[in-house]
Structure formats: structure tokens, C-alpha cells
C-alpha positions as CSV (number, residue, x, y, z in Angstrom):
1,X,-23.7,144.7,-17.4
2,X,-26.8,143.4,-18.7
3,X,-30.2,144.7,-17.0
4,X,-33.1,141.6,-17.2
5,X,-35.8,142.3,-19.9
6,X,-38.6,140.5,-17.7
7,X,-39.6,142.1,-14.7
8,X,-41.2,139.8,-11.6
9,X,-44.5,141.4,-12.2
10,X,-44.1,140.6,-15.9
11,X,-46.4,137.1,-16.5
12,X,-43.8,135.2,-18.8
13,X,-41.5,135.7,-16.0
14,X,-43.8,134.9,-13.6
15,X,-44.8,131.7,-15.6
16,X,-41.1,131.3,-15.7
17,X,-40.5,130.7,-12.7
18,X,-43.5,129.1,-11.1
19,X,-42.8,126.0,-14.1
20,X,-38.9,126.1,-12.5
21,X,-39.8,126.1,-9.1
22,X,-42.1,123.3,-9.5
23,X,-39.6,121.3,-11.7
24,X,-37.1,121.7,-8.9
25,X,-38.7,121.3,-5.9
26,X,-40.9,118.5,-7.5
27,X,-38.9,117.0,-10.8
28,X,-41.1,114.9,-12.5
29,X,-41.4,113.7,-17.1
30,X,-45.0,115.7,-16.5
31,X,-43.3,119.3,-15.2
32,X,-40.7,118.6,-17.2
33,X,-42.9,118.2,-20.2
34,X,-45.3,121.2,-19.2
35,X,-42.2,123.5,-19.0
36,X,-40.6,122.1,-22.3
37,X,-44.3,122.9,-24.0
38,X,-44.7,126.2,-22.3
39,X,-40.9,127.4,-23.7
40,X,-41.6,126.2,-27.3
41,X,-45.1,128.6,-27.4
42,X,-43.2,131.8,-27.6
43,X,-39.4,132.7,-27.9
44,X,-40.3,135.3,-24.9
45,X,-41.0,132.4,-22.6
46,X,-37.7,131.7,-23.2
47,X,-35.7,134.6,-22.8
48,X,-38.4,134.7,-19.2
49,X,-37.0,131.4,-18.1
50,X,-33.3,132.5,-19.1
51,X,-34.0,135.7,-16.7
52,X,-35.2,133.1,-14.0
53,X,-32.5,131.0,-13.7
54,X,-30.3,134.1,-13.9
55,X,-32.0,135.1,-10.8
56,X,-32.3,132.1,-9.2
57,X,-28.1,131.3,-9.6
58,X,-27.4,134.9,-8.4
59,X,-29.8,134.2,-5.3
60,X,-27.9,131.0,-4.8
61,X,-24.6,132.4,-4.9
62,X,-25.4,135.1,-2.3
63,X,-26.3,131.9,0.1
64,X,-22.8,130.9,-0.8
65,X,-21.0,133.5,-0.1
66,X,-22.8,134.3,3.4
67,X,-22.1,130.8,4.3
68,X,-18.4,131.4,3.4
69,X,-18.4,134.9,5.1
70,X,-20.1,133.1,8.2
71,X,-16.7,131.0,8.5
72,X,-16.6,127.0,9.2
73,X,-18.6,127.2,12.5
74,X,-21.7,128.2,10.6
75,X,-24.6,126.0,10.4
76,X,-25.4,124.5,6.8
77,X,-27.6,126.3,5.0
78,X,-30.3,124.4,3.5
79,X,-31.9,125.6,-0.3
């Protein structure tokens, strides 16, 4: 198992993830070109983002597999 490199309190990370958070909950060619600038500055801003979206799948799968534990009768779950 691999153990993330970036910590939350780390500021790449934290860039990291601010930039995908806005991208996502806000997609737009100006975030999208702000976070494509931002990654090409440093290869650490990559490896930051990489630890992101790590976090932010893992996150997403627990949501999953609550909902599925939950059973059909379960209100959706909205992200």
C-alpha cells in the first residue's frame, strides 16, 4: 500500500484541491486553464493533484458503498 506524499496541511495539496473542487463544482476553459497552468509550474503540483483525486475517488467510493450497505430503500445520495 502506498501512503500519500502530500499531507492536507501541505500547500500543493491544498492548491490541489481547491483548483479541482472549483473545476468540478464550477467547470469552466478559465479553471480548466488555471489548473492546467498551475500543474505545469512544478512536477510536485502534480503528484499534489494525483493525491487529490486519490482522495477525492476513495471518498466517493465510501458514499457508494453506504448507499449499497443502506439497501434499495435508501434515499439517493447527492455529491
Amino acid at each position: 500500500m502506498s501512503f500519500p506524499r502530500h499531507r492536507p496541511s501541505d500547500p500543493a495539496f491544498s492548491m490541489a484541491w481547491r483548483l479541482f473542487r472549483e473545476l468540478h463544482d464550477a467547470p469552466s476553459p478559465e479553471r480548466a486553464e488555471q489548473l492546467v497552468t498551475w500543474l505545469g509550474q512544478d512536477p510536485s503540483h502534480v503528484r499534489a493533484l494525483d493525491e487529490a483525486l486519490t482522495l477525492w475517488a476513495l471518498a466517493g467510493a465510501s458514499v457508494v458503498e453506504a448507499a449499497r450497505e443502506a439497501g434499495a430503500d435508501a434515499q439517493p445520495l447527492l455529491q
